[in-house]
N, C-alpha and C positions, 0 to 999 in steps of 0.2 A: 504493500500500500504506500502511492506516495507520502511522503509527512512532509505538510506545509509550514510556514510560520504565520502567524495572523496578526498584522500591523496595526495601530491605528491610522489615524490620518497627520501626524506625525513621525510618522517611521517607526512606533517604538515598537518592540514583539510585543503583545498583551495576549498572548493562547498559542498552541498548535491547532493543527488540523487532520485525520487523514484521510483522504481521497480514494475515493471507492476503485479500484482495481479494472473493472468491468469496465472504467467510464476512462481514467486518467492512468491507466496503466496497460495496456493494450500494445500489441505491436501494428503501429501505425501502417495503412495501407494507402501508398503514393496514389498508385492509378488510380483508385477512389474518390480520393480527392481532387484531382486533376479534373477526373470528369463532375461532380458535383458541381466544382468551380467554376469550369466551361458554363454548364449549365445555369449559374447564376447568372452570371455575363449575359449571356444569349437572352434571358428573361430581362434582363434591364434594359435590351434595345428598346427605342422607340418605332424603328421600322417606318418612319415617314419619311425616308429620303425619297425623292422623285424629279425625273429629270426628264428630258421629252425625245421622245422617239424622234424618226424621219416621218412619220406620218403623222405627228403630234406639232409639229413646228410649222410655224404660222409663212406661206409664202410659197415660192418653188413650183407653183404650177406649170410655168412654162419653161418649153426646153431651152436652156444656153444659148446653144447654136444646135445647127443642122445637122447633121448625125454622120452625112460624108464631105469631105473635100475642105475641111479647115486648117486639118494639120492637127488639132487637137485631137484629144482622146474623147472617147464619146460622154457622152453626160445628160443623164435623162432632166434632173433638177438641182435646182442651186443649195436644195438642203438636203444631200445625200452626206453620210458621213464625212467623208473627205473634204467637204467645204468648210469654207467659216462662215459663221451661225447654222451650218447644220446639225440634223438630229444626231444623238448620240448611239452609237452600238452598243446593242445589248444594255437598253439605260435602265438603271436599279428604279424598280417602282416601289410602292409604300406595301408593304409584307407584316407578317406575325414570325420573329425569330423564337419565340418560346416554344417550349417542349417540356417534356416532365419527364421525370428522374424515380426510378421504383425508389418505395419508401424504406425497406431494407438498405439499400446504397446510400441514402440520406445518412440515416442513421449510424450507420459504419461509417461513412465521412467523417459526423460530427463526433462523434467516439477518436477516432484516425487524430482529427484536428486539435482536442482537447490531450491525447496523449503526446502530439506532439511538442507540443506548450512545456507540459509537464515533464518531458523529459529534457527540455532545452532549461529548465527550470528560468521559464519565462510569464508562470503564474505569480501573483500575486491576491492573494485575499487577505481582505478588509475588512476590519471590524463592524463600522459601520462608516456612512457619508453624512452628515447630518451638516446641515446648511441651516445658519437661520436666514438667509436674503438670500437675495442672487446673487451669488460675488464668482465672477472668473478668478480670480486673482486668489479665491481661497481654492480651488481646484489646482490652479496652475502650484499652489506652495504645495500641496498635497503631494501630487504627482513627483513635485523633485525632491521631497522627502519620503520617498517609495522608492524611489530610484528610478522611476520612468518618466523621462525628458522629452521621447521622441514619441513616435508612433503607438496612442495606447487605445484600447477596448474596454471602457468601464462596463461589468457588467451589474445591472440592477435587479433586484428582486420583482421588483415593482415598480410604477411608473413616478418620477420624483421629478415634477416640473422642474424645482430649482434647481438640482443635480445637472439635468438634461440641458436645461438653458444658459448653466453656468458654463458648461462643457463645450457649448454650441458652435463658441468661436475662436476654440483654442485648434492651431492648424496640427491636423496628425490625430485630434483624438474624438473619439468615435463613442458616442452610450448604447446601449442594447437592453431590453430585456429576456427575460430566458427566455422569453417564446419568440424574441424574435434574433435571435441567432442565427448566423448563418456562415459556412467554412471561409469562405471569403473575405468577413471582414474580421475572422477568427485568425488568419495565415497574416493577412496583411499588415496585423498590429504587431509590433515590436512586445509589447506586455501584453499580457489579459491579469485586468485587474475585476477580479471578482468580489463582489460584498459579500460578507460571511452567509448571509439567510439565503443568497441567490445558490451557494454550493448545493446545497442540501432539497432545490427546489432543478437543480440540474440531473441532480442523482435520480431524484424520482420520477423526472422526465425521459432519461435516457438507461435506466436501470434495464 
């Protein structure tokens, strides 16, 4: 089982912890990940790109010139791909890139994800956050007495406007709650800093 230390928001140890085996102890599976990841990506497009065919482009009716005895190569209209302002080949129209990922592979991802954290020993868990206002500036002390400066994942039990709002516009760091997790912005945080009540609300999520 891994054993955490449990900080306050001060840095100082106040508790251990240990980390359920099944969830933070696992032999992380790459391609898993990789494809869950994929998979989120593709779900974040928006798919409205659009651009306009040769038959979409406004003009080109009539032929250039006469079709023998110019010297030129032949050319039916001025908006075939080859010209300037014409249509474009093969032009990306507005699409659905989403697909869906079996929920057993979710699952092993997010298992994958969590053990990998924990054996980079790049978890952190937090006694509690407790904000009386909105203050960046109390998050941002927090963080560099954790030790996590760059790229972090706070994770929250529950939804905590001031946490959330405080956090908003510190560049690099990211709130979540357990449900909404996802490998993504689990890999791409340098920490995962978890509140203590979120561990135990992780466990019996992914137990």
């Amino acid at each position: 089982m891994p054993n955490v230390a449990v900080l306050d928001m001060t840095g100082t140890k106040v508790d251990e912890i240990n980390l359920a085996d099944s969830i933070f102890g696992i032999e992380p599976n790459a391609a898993v990940m990789h494809e869950v990841v994929v998979n989120y990506l593709a779900n974040q497009r928006q798919g409205t790109q659009s651009t306009l065919t040769r038959a979409e482009v406004r003009g080109g009716g009539r032929k250039p010139w006469r079709q023998k005895g110019t010297g030129h190569a032949r050319q039916g209209s001025t908006r075939s791909p080859q010209w300037r302002h014409g249509g474009v080949v093969f032009a990306p129209k507005p699409r659905d890139y989403s697909y869906n990922v079996n929920k057993k592979v979710k699952r092993l991802a997010m298992k994958s994800a969590f053990s990998t954290k924990a054996s980079e020993n790049d978890i952190i868990v937090i006694d509690a956050i407790a904000l009386e206002e909105y203050k960046t500036k109390t998050i941002v002390k927090m963080l560099s007495a954790v030790g996590s400066e760059k790229k972090a994942l706070i994770v929250l039990p529950e939804v905590n406007s001031k946490v959330i709002k405080s956090a908003a516009n510190i560049p690099g760091v990211k709130t979540a709650q357990v449900n909404e997790l996802n490998v993504y912005d689990m890999l791409n945080a340098d920490k995962l800093i978890i509140v203590k009540d979120a561990v135990s609300k992780i466990e019996e999520v992914y137990a």
